[in-house]
KENUBA-452432 format. One record per residue (C-alpha): residue number from 1; residue in one letter; x, y, z. Coordinates in nm, 4 decimals. Layout:
REM KENUBA-452432
+------+------+----------+----------+----------+
: resi : resn :       px :       py :       pz :
+------+------+----------+----------+----------+
:  NUM :    a :        X :        Y :        Z :
...
+------+------+----------+----------+----------+
END
This chain:
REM KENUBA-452432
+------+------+----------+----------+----------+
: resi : resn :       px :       py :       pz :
+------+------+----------+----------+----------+
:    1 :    x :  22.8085 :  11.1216 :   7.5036 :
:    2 :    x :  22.5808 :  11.0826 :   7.1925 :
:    3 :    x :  22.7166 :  11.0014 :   6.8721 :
:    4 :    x :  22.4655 :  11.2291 :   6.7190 :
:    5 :    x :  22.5685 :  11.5029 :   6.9101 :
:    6 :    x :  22.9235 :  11.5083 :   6.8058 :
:    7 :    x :  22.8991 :  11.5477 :   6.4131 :
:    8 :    x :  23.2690 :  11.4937 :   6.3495 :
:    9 :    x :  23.2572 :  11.1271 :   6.5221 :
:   10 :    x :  22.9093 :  11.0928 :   6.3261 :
:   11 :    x :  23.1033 :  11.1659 :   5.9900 :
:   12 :    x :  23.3546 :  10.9000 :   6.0692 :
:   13 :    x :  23.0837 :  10.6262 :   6.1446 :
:   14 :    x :  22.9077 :  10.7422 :   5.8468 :
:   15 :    x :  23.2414 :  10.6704 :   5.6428 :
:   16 :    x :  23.3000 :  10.3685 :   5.7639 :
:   17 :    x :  22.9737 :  10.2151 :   5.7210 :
:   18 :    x :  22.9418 :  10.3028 :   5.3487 :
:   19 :    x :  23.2709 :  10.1631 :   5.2929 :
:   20 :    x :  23.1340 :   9.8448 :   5.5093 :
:   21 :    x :  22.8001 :   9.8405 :   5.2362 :
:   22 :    x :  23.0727 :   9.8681 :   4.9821 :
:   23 :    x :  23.2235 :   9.5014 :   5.0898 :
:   24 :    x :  22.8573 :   9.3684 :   5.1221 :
:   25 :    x :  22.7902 :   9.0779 :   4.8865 :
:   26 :    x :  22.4851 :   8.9921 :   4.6799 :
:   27 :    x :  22.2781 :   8.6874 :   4.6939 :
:   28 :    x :  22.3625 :   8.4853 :   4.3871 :
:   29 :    x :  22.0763 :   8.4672 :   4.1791 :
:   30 :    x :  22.0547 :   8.8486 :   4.2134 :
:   31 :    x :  22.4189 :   8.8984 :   4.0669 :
:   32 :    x :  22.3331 :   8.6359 :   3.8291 :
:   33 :    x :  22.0982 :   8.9164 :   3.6900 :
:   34 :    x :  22.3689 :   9.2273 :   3.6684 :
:   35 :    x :  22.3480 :   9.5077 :   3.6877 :
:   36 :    x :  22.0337 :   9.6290 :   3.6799 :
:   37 :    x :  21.8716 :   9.3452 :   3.9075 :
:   38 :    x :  22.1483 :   9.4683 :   4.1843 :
:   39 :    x :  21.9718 :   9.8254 :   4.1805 :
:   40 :    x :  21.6358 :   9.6356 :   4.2539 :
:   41 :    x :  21.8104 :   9.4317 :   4.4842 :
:   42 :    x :  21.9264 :   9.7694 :   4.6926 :
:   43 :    x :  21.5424 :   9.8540 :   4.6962 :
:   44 :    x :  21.5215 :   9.5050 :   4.9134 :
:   45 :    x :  21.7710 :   9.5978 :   5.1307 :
:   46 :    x :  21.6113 :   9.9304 :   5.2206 :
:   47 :    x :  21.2786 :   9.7875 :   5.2671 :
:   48 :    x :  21.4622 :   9.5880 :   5.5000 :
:   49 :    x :  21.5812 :   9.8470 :   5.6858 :
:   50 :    x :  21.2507 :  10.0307 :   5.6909 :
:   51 :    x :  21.0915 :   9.7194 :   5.8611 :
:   52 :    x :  21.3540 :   9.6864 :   6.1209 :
:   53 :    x :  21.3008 :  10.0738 :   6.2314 :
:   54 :    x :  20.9311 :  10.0332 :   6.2083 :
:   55 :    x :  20.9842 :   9.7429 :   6.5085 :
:   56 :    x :  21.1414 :   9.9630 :   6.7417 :
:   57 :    x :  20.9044 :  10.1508 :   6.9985 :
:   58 :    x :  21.1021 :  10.5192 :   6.9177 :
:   59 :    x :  21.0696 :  10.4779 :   6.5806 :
:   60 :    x :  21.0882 :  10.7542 :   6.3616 :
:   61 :    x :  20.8597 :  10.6412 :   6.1014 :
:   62 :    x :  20.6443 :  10.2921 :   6.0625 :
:   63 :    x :  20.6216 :  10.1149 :   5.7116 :
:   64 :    x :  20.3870 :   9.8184 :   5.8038 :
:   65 :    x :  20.4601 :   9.6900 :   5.4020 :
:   66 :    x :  20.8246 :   9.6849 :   5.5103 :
:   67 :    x :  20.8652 :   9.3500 :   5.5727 :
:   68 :    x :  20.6652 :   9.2528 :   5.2548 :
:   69 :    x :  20.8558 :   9.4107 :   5.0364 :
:   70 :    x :  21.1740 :   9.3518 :   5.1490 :
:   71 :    x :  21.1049 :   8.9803 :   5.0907 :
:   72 :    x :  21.3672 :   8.7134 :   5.2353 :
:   73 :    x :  21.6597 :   8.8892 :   5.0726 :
:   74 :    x :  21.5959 :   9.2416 :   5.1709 :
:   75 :    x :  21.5381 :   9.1263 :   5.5210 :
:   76 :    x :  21.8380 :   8.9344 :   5.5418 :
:   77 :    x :  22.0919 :   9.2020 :   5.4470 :
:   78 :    x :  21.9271 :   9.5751 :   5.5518 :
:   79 :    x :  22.0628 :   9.8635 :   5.4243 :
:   80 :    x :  22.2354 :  10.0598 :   5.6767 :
:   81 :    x :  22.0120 :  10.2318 :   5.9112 :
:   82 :    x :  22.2667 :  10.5066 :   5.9844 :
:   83 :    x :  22.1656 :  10.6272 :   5.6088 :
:   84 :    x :  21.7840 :  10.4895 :   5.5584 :
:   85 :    x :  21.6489 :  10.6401 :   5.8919 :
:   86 :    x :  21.6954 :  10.9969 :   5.8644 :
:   87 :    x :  21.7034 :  10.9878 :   5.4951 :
:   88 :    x :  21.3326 :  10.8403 :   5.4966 :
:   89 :    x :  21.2268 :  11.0794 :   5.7764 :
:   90 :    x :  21.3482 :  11.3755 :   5.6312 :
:   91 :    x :  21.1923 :  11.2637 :   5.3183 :
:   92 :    x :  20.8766 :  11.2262 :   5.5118 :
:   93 :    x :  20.8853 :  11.5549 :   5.6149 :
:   94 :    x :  20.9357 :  11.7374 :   5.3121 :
:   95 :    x :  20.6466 :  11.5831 :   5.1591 :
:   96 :    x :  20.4071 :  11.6931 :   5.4823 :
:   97 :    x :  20.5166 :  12.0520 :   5.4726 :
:   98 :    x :  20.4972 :  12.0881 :   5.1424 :
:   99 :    x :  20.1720 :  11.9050 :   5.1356 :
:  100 :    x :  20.0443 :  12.1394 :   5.4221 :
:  101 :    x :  20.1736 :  12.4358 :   5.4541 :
:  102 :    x :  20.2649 :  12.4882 :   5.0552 :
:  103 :    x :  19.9492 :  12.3040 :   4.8761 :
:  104 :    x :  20.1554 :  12.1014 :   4.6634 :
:  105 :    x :  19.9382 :  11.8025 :   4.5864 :
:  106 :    x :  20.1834 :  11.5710 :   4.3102 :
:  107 :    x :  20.5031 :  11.3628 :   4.4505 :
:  108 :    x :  20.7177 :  11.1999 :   4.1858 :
:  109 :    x :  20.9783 :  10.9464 :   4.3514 :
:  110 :    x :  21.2714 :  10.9222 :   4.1092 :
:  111 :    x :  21.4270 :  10.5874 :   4.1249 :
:  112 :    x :  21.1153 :  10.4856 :   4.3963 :
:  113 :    x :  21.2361 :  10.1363 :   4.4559 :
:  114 :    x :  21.0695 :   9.9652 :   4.7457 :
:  115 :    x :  20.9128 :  10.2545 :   4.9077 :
:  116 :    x :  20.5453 :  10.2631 :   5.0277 :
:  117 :    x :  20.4634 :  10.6264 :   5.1378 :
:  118 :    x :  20.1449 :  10.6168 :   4.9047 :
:  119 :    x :  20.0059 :  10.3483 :   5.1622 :
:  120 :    x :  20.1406 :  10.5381 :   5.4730 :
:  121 :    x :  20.0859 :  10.8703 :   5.4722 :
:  122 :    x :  19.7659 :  10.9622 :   5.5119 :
:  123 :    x :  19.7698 :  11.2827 :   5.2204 :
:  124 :    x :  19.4251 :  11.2055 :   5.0776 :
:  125 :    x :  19.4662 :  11.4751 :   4.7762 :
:  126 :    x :  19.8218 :  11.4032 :   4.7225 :
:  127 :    x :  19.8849 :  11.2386 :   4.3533 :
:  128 :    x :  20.1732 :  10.9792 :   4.3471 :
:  129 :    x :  20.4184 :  10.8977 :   4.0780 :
:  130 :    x :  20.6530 :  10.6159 :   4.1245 :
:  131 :    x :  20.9809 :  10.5762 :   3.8564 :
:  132 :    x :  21.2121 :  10.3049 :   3.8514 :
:  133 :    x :  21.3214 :   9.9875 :   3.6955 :
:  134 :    x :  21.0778 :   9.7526 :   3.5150 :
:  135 :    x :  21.2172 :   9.4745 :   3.6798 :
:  136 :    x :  21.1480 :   9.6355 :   4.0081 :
:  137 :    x :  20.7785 :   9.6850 :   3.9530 :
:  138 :    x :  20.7802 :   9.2959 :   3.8121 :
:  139 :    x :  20.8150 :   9.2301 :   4.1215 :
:  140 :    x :  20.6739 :   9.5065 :   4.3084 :
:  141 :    x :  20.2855 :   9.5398 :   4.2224 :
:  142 :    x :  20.1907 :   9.1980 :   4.3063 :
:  143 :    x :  20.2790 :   9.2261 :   4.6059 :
:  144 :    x :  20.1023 :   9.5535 :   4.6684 :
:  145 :    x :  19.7481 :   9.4156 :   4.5148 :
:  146 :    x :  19.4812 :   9.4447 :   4.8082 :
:  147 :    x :  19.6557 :   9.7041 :   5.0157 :
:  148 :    x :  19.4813 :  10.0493 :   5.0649 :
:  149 :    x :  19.5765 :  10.3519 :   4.9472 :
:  150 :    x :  19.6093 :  10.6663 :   5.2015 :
:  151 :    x :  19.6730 :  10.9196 :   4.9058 :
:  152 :    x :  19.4757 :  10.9841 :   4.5726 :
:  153 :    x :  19.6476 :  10.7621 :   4.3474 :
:  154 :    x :  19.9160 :  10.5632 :   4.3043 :
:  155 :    x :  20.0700 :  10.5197 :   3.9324 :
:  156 :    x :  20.3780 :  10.3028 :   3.8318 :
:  157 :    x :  20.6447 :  10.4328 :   3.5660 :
:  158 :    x :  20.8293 :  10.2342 :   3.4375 :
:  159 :    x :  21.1901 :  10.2926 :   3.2844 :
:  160 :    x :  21.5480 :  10.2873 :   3.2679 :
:  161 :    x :  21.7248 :  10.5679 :   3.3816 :
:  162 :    x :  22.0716 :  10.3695 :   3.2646 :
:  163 :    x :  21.9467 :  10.2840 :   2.8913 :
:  164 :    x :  21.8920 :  10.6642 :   2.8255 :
:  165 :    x :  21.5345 :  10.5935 :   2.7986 :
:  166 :    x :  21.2845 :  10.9141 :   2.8471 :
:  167 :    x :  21.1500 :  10.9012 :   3.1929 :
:  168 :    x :  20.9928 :  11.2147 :   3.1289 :
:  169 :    x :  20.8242 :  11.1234 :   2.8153 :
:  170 :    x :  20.6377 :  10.8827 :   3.0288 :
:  171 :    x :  20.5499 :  11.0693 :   3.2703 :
:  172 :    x :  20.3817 :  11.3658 :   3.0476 :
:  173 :    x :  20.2004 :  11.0253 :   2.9470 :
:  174 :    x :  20.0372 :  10.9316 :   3.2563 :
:  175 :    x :  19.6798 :  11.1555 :   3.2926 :
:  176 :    x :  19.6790 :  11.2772 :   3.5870 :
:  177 :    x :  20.0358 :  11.4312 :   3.5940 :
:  178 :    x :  19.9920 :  11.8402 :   3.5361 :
:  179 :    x :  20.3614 :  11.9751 :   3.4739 :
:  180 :    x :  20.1614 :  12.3246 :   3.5257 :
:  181 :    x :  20.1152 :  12.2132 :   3.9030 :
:  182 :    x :  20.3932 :  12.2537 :   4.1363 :
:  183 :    x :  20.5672 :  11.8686 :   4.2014 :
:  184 :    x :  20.7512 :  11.7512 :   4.5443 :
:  185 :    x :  21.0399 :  11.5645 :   4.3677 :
:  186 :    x :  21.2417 :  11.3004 :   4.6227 :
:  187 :    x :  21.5145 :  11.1326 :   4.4371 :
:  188 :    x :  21.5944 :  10.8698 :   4.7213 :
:  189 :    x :  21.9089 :  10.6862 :   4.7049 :
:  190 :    x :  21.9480 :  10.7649 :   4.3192 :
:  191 :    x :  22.1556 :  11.0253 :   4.2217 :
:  192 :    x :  22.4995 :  10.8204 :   4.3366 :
:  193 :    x :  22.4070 :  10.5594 :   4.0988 :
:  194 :    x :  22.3802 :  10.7969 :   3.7998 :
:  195 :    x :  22.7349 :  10.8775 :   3.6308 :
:  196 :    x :  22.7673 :  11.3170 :   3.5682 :
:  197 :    x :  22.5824 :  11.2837 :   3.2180 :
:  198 :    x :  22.2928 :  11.0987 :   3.3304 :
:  199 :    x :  22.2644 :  11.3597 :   3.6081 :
:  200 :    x :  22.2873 :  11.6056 :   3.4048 :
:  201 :    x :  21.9772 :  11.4752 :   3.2090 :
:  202 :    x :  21.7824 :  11.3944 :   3.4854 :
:  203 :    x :  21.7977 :  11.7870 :   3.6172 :
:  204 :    x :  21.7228 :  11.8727 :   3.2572 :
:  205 :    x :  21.3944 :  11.6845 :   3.2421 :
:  206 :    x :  21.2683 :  11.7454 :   3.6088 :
:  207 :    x :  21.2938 :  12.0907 :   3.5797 :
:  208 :    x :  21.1177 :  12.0968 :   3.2201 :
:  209 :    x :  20.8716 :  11.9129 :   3.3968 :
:  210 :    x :  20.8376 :  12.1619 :   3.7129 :
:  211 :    x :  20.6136 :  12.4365 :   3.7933 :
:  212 :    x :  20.7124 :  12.7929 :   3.9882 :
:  213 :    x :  20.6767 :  12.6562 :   4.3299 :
:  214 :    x :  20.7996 :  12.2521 :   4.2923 :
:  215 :    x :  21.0529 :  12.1164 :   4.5494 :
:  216 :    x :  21.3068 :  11.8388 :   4.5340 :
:  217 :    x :  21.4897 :  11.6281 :   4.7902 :
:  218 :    x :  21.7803 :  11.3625 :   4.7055 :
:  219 :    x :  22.0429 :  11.2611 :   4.8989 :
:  220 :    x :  22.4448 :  11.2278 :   4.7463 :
:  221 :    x :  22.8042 :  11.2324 :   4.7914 :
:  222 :    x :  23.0776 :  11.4778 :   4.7204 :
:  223 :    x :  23.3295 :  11.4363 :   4.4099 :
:  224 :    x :  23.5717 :  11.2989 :   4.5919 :
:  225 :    x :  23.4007 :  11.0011 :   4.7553 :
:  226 :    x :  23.3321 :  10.8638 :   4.3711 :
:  227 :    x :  23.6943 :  10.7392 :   4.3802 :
:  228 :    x :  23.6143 :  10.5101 :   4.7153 :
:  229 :    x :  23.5250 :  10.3049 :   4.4557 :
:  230 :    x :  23.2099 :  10.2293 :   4.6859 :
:  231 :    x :  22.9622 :   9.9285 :   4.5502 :
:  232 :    x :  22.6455 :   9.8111 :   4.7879 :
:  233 :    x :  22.4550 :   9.5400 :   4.6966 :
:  234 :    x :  22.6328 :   9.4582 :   4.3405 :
:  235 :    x :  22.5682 :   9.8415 :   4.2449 :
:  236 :    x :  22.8252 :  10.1119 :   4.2166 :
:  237 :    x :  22.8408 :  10.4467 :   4.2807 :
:  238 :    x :  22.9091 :  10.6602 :   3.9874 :
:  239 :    x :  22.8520 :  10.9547 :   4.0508 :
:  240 :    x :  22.9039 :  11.2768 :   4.3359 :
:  241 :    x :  22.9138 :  11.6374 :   4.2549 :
:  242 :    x :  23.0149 :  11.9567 :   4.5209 :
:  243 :    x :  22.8147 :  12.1987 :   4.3190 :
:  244 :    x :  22.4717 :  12.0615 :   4.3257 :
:  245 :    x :  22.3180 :  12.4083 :   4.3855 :
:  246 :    x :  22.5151 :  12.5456 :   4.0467 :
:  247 :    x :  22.3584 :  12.2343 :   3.8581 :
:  248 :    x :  21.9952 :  12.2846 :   3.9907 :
:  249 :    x :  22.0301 :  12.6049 :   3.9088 :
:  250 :    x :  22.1902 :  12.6525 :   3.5703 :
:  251 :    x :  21.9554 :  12.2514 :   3.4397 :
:  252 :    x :  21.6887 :  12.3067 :   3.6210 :
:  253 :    x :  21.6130 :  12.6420 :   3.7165 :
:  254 :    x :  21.5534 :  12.5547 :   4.0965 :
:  255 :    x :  21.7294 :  12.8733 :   4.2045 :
:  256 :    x :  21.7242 :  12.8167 :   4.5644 :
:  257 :    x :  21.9512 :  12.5353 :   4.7457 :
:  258 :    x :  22.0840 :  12.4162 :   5.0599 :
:  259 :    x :  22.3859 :  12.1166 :   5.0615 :
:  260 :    x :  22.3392 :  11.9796 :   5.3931 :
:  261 :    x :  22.6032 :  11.7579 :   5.5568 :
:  262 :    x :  22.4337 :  11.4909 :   5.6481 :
:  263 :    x :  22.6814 :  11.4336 :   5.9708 :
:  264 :    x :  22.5097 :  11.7256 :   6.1046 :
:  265 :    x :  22.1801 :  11.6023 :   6.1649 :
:  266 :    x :  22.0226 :  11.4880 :   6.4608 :
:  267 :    x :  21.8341 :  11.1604 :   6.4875 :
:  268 :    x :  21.6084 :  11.2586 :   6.7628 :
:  269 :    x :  21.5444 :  10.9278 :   6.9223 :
:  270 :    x :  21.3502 :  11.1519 :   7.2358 :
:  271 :    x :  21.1362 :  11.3028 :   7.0423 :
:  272 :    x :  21.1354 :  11.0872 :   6.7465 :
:  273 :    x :  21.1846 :  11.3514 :   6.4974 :
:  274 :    x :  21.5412 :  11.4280 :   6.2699 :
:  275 :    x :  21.6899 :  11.7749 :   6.4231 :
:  276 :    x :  21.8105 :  12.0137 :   6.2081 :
:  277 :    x :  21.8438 :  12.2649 :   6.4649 :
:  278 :    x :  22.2861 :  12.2342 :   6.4129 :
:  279 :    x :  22.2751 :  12.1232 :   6.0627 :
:  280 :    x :  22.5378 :  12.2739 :   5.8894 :
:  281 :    x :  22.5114 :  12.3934 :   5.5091 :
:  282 :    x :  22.8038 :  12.3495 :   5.2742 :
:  283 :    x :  22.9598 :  12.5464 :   4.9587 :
:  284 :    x :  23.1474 :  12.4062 :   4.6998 :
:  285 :    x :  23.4754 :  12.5233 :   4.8648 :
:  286 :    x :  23.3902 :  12.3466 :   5.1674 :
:  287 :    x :  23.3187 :  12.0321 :   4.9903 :
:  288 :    x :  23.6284 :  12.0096 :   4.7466 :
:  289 :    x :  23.9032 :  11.6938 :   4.8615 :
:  290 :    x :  23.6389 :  11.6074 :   5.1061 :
:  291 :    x :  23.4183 :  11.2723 :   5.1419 :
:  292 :    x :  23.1040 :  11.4314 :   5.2618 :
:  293 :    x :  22.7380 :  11.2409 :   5.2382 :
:  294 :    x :  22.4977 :  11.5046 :   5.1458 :
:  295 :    x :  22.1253 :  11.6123 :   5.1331 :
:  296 :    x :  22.0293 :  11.8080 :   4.9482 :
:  297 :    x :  21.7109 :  12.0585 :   4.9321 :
:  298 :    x :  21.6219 :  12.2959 :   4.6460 :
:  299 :    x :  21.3055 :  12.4868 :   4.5195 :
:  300 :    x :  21.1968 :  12.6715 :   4.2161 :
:  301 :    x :  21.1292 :  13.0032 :   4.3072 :
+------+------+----------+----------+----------+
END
């Protein structure tokens, strides 16, 4: 039997192994640097993972900057690949089909971290915003200098979600940035680390900032699993919600969203593609008392 085919078994491993992250330790000079060097260091770790699924000859996606920017520490302790695989590939996919089928030509990566799809995927009109940490991009942009873009452009933005700093404000900055164009949002490994009012915020200013016809894509947990008390990598988790789709809706005004239980997807080793054929959706009634990892989908309509 498949573990992927039996989403109640999948749930439990998925359980387990965040609970496992939340025992991981940090590399000393990293938690010499708390707290927000640990977020920076969590980028590491899923670079890390990204590089290790890139090696494998079913992969489901292939970062050749992986390794690179996962640097020795990264490497060394990868984030769970029961989490970074299908999160990254259904990222992936989002951004294609919206890209494609939708014309959406901006992407704004919330809290981007390590990732490198602006020198993977090969969306030659597609404009690319990257957000996160100063101290991320310190270390970040040299060692991107040289490599070749497959998109547009590529522009940094750099803030601090924590400090209530205005990532907005700096966005609206950067030139090529139309908040009267419809925007892919992916807010990858992010919203966990934010506590309810800093959530809150961040709805308020993405959907200020997006046009009739935007999408966004984050993954979270349910308001229960906030008292796990779960830390990975020297961060915590602060925050979980079961009524995303109110949220988005009443912050945001992306009326139309789907809470997917992430135990219900399919890494299609096979046919190297994430099956959503059995995913299950979930209400807020269905998510109360539970721990439930969750992605979530929503568009403004």
């Amino acid at each position: 039997l498949r573990v992927s085919s039996m989403p109640s078994l999948r749930r439990a491993f998925a359980v387990a192994a965040v609970l496992f992250a939340a025992k991981t330790p940090m590399p000393r000079s990293y938690a010499q640097k708390m707290p927000k060097a640990s977020h920076a260091f969590t980028a590491k770790m899923c670079a890390g993972s990204r590089f290790l699924e890139s090696q494998r000859r079913d992969a489901l996606f292939v970062d050749p900057l992986a390794s690179k920017l996962a640097g020795p520490e990264g490497l060394q302790q990868p984030m769970g690949d029961w989490i970074m695989v299908p999160r990254t590939r259904f990222g992936d996919d989002f951004i294609i089909e919206h890209y494609t089928q939708r014309g959406v030509r901006q992407l704004v990566l919330l809290g981007a971290g390590m990732d490198a799809r602006a020198y993977r995927l090969r969306l030659p009109e597609l404009k690319v915003f990257e957000v996160d940490l100063p101290i991320l991009f310190q270390d970040k942009e040299p060692l991107l200098e040289g490599e070749t873009l497959r998109v547009q452009s590529r522009t940094a933005v750099p803030t601090d979600f924590s400090s209530g700093e205005d990532w907005s404000w700096r966005l609206r900055q950067c030139p090529d940035f139309d908040p009267r164009q419809p925007t892919v949002w992916l807010l990858e490994g992010l919203m966990m680390y934010l506590t309810a009012r800093e959530a809150s915020e961040t709805f308020r200013r993405l959907g200020a900032l997006s046009a009739v016809g935007s999408a966004l894509f984050f993954d979270a947990i349910s308001a229960s699993y906030v008292r796990q008390g779960i830390v990975v990598g020297g961060a915590p988790f602060l925050g979980g919600s079961d009524r995303y789709g109110d949220w988005l809706r009443d912050l945001a005004s992306f009326g139309s969203t789907q809470v997917w239980d992430f135990a219900s997807l399919q890494v299609d080793r096979w046919n190297r593609r994430l099956n959503k054929d059995w995913a299950r959706t979930l209400s807020p009634a269905e998510l109360y008392g539970r721990n439930v990892v969750l992605f979530v989908e929503s568009h403004k309509v």
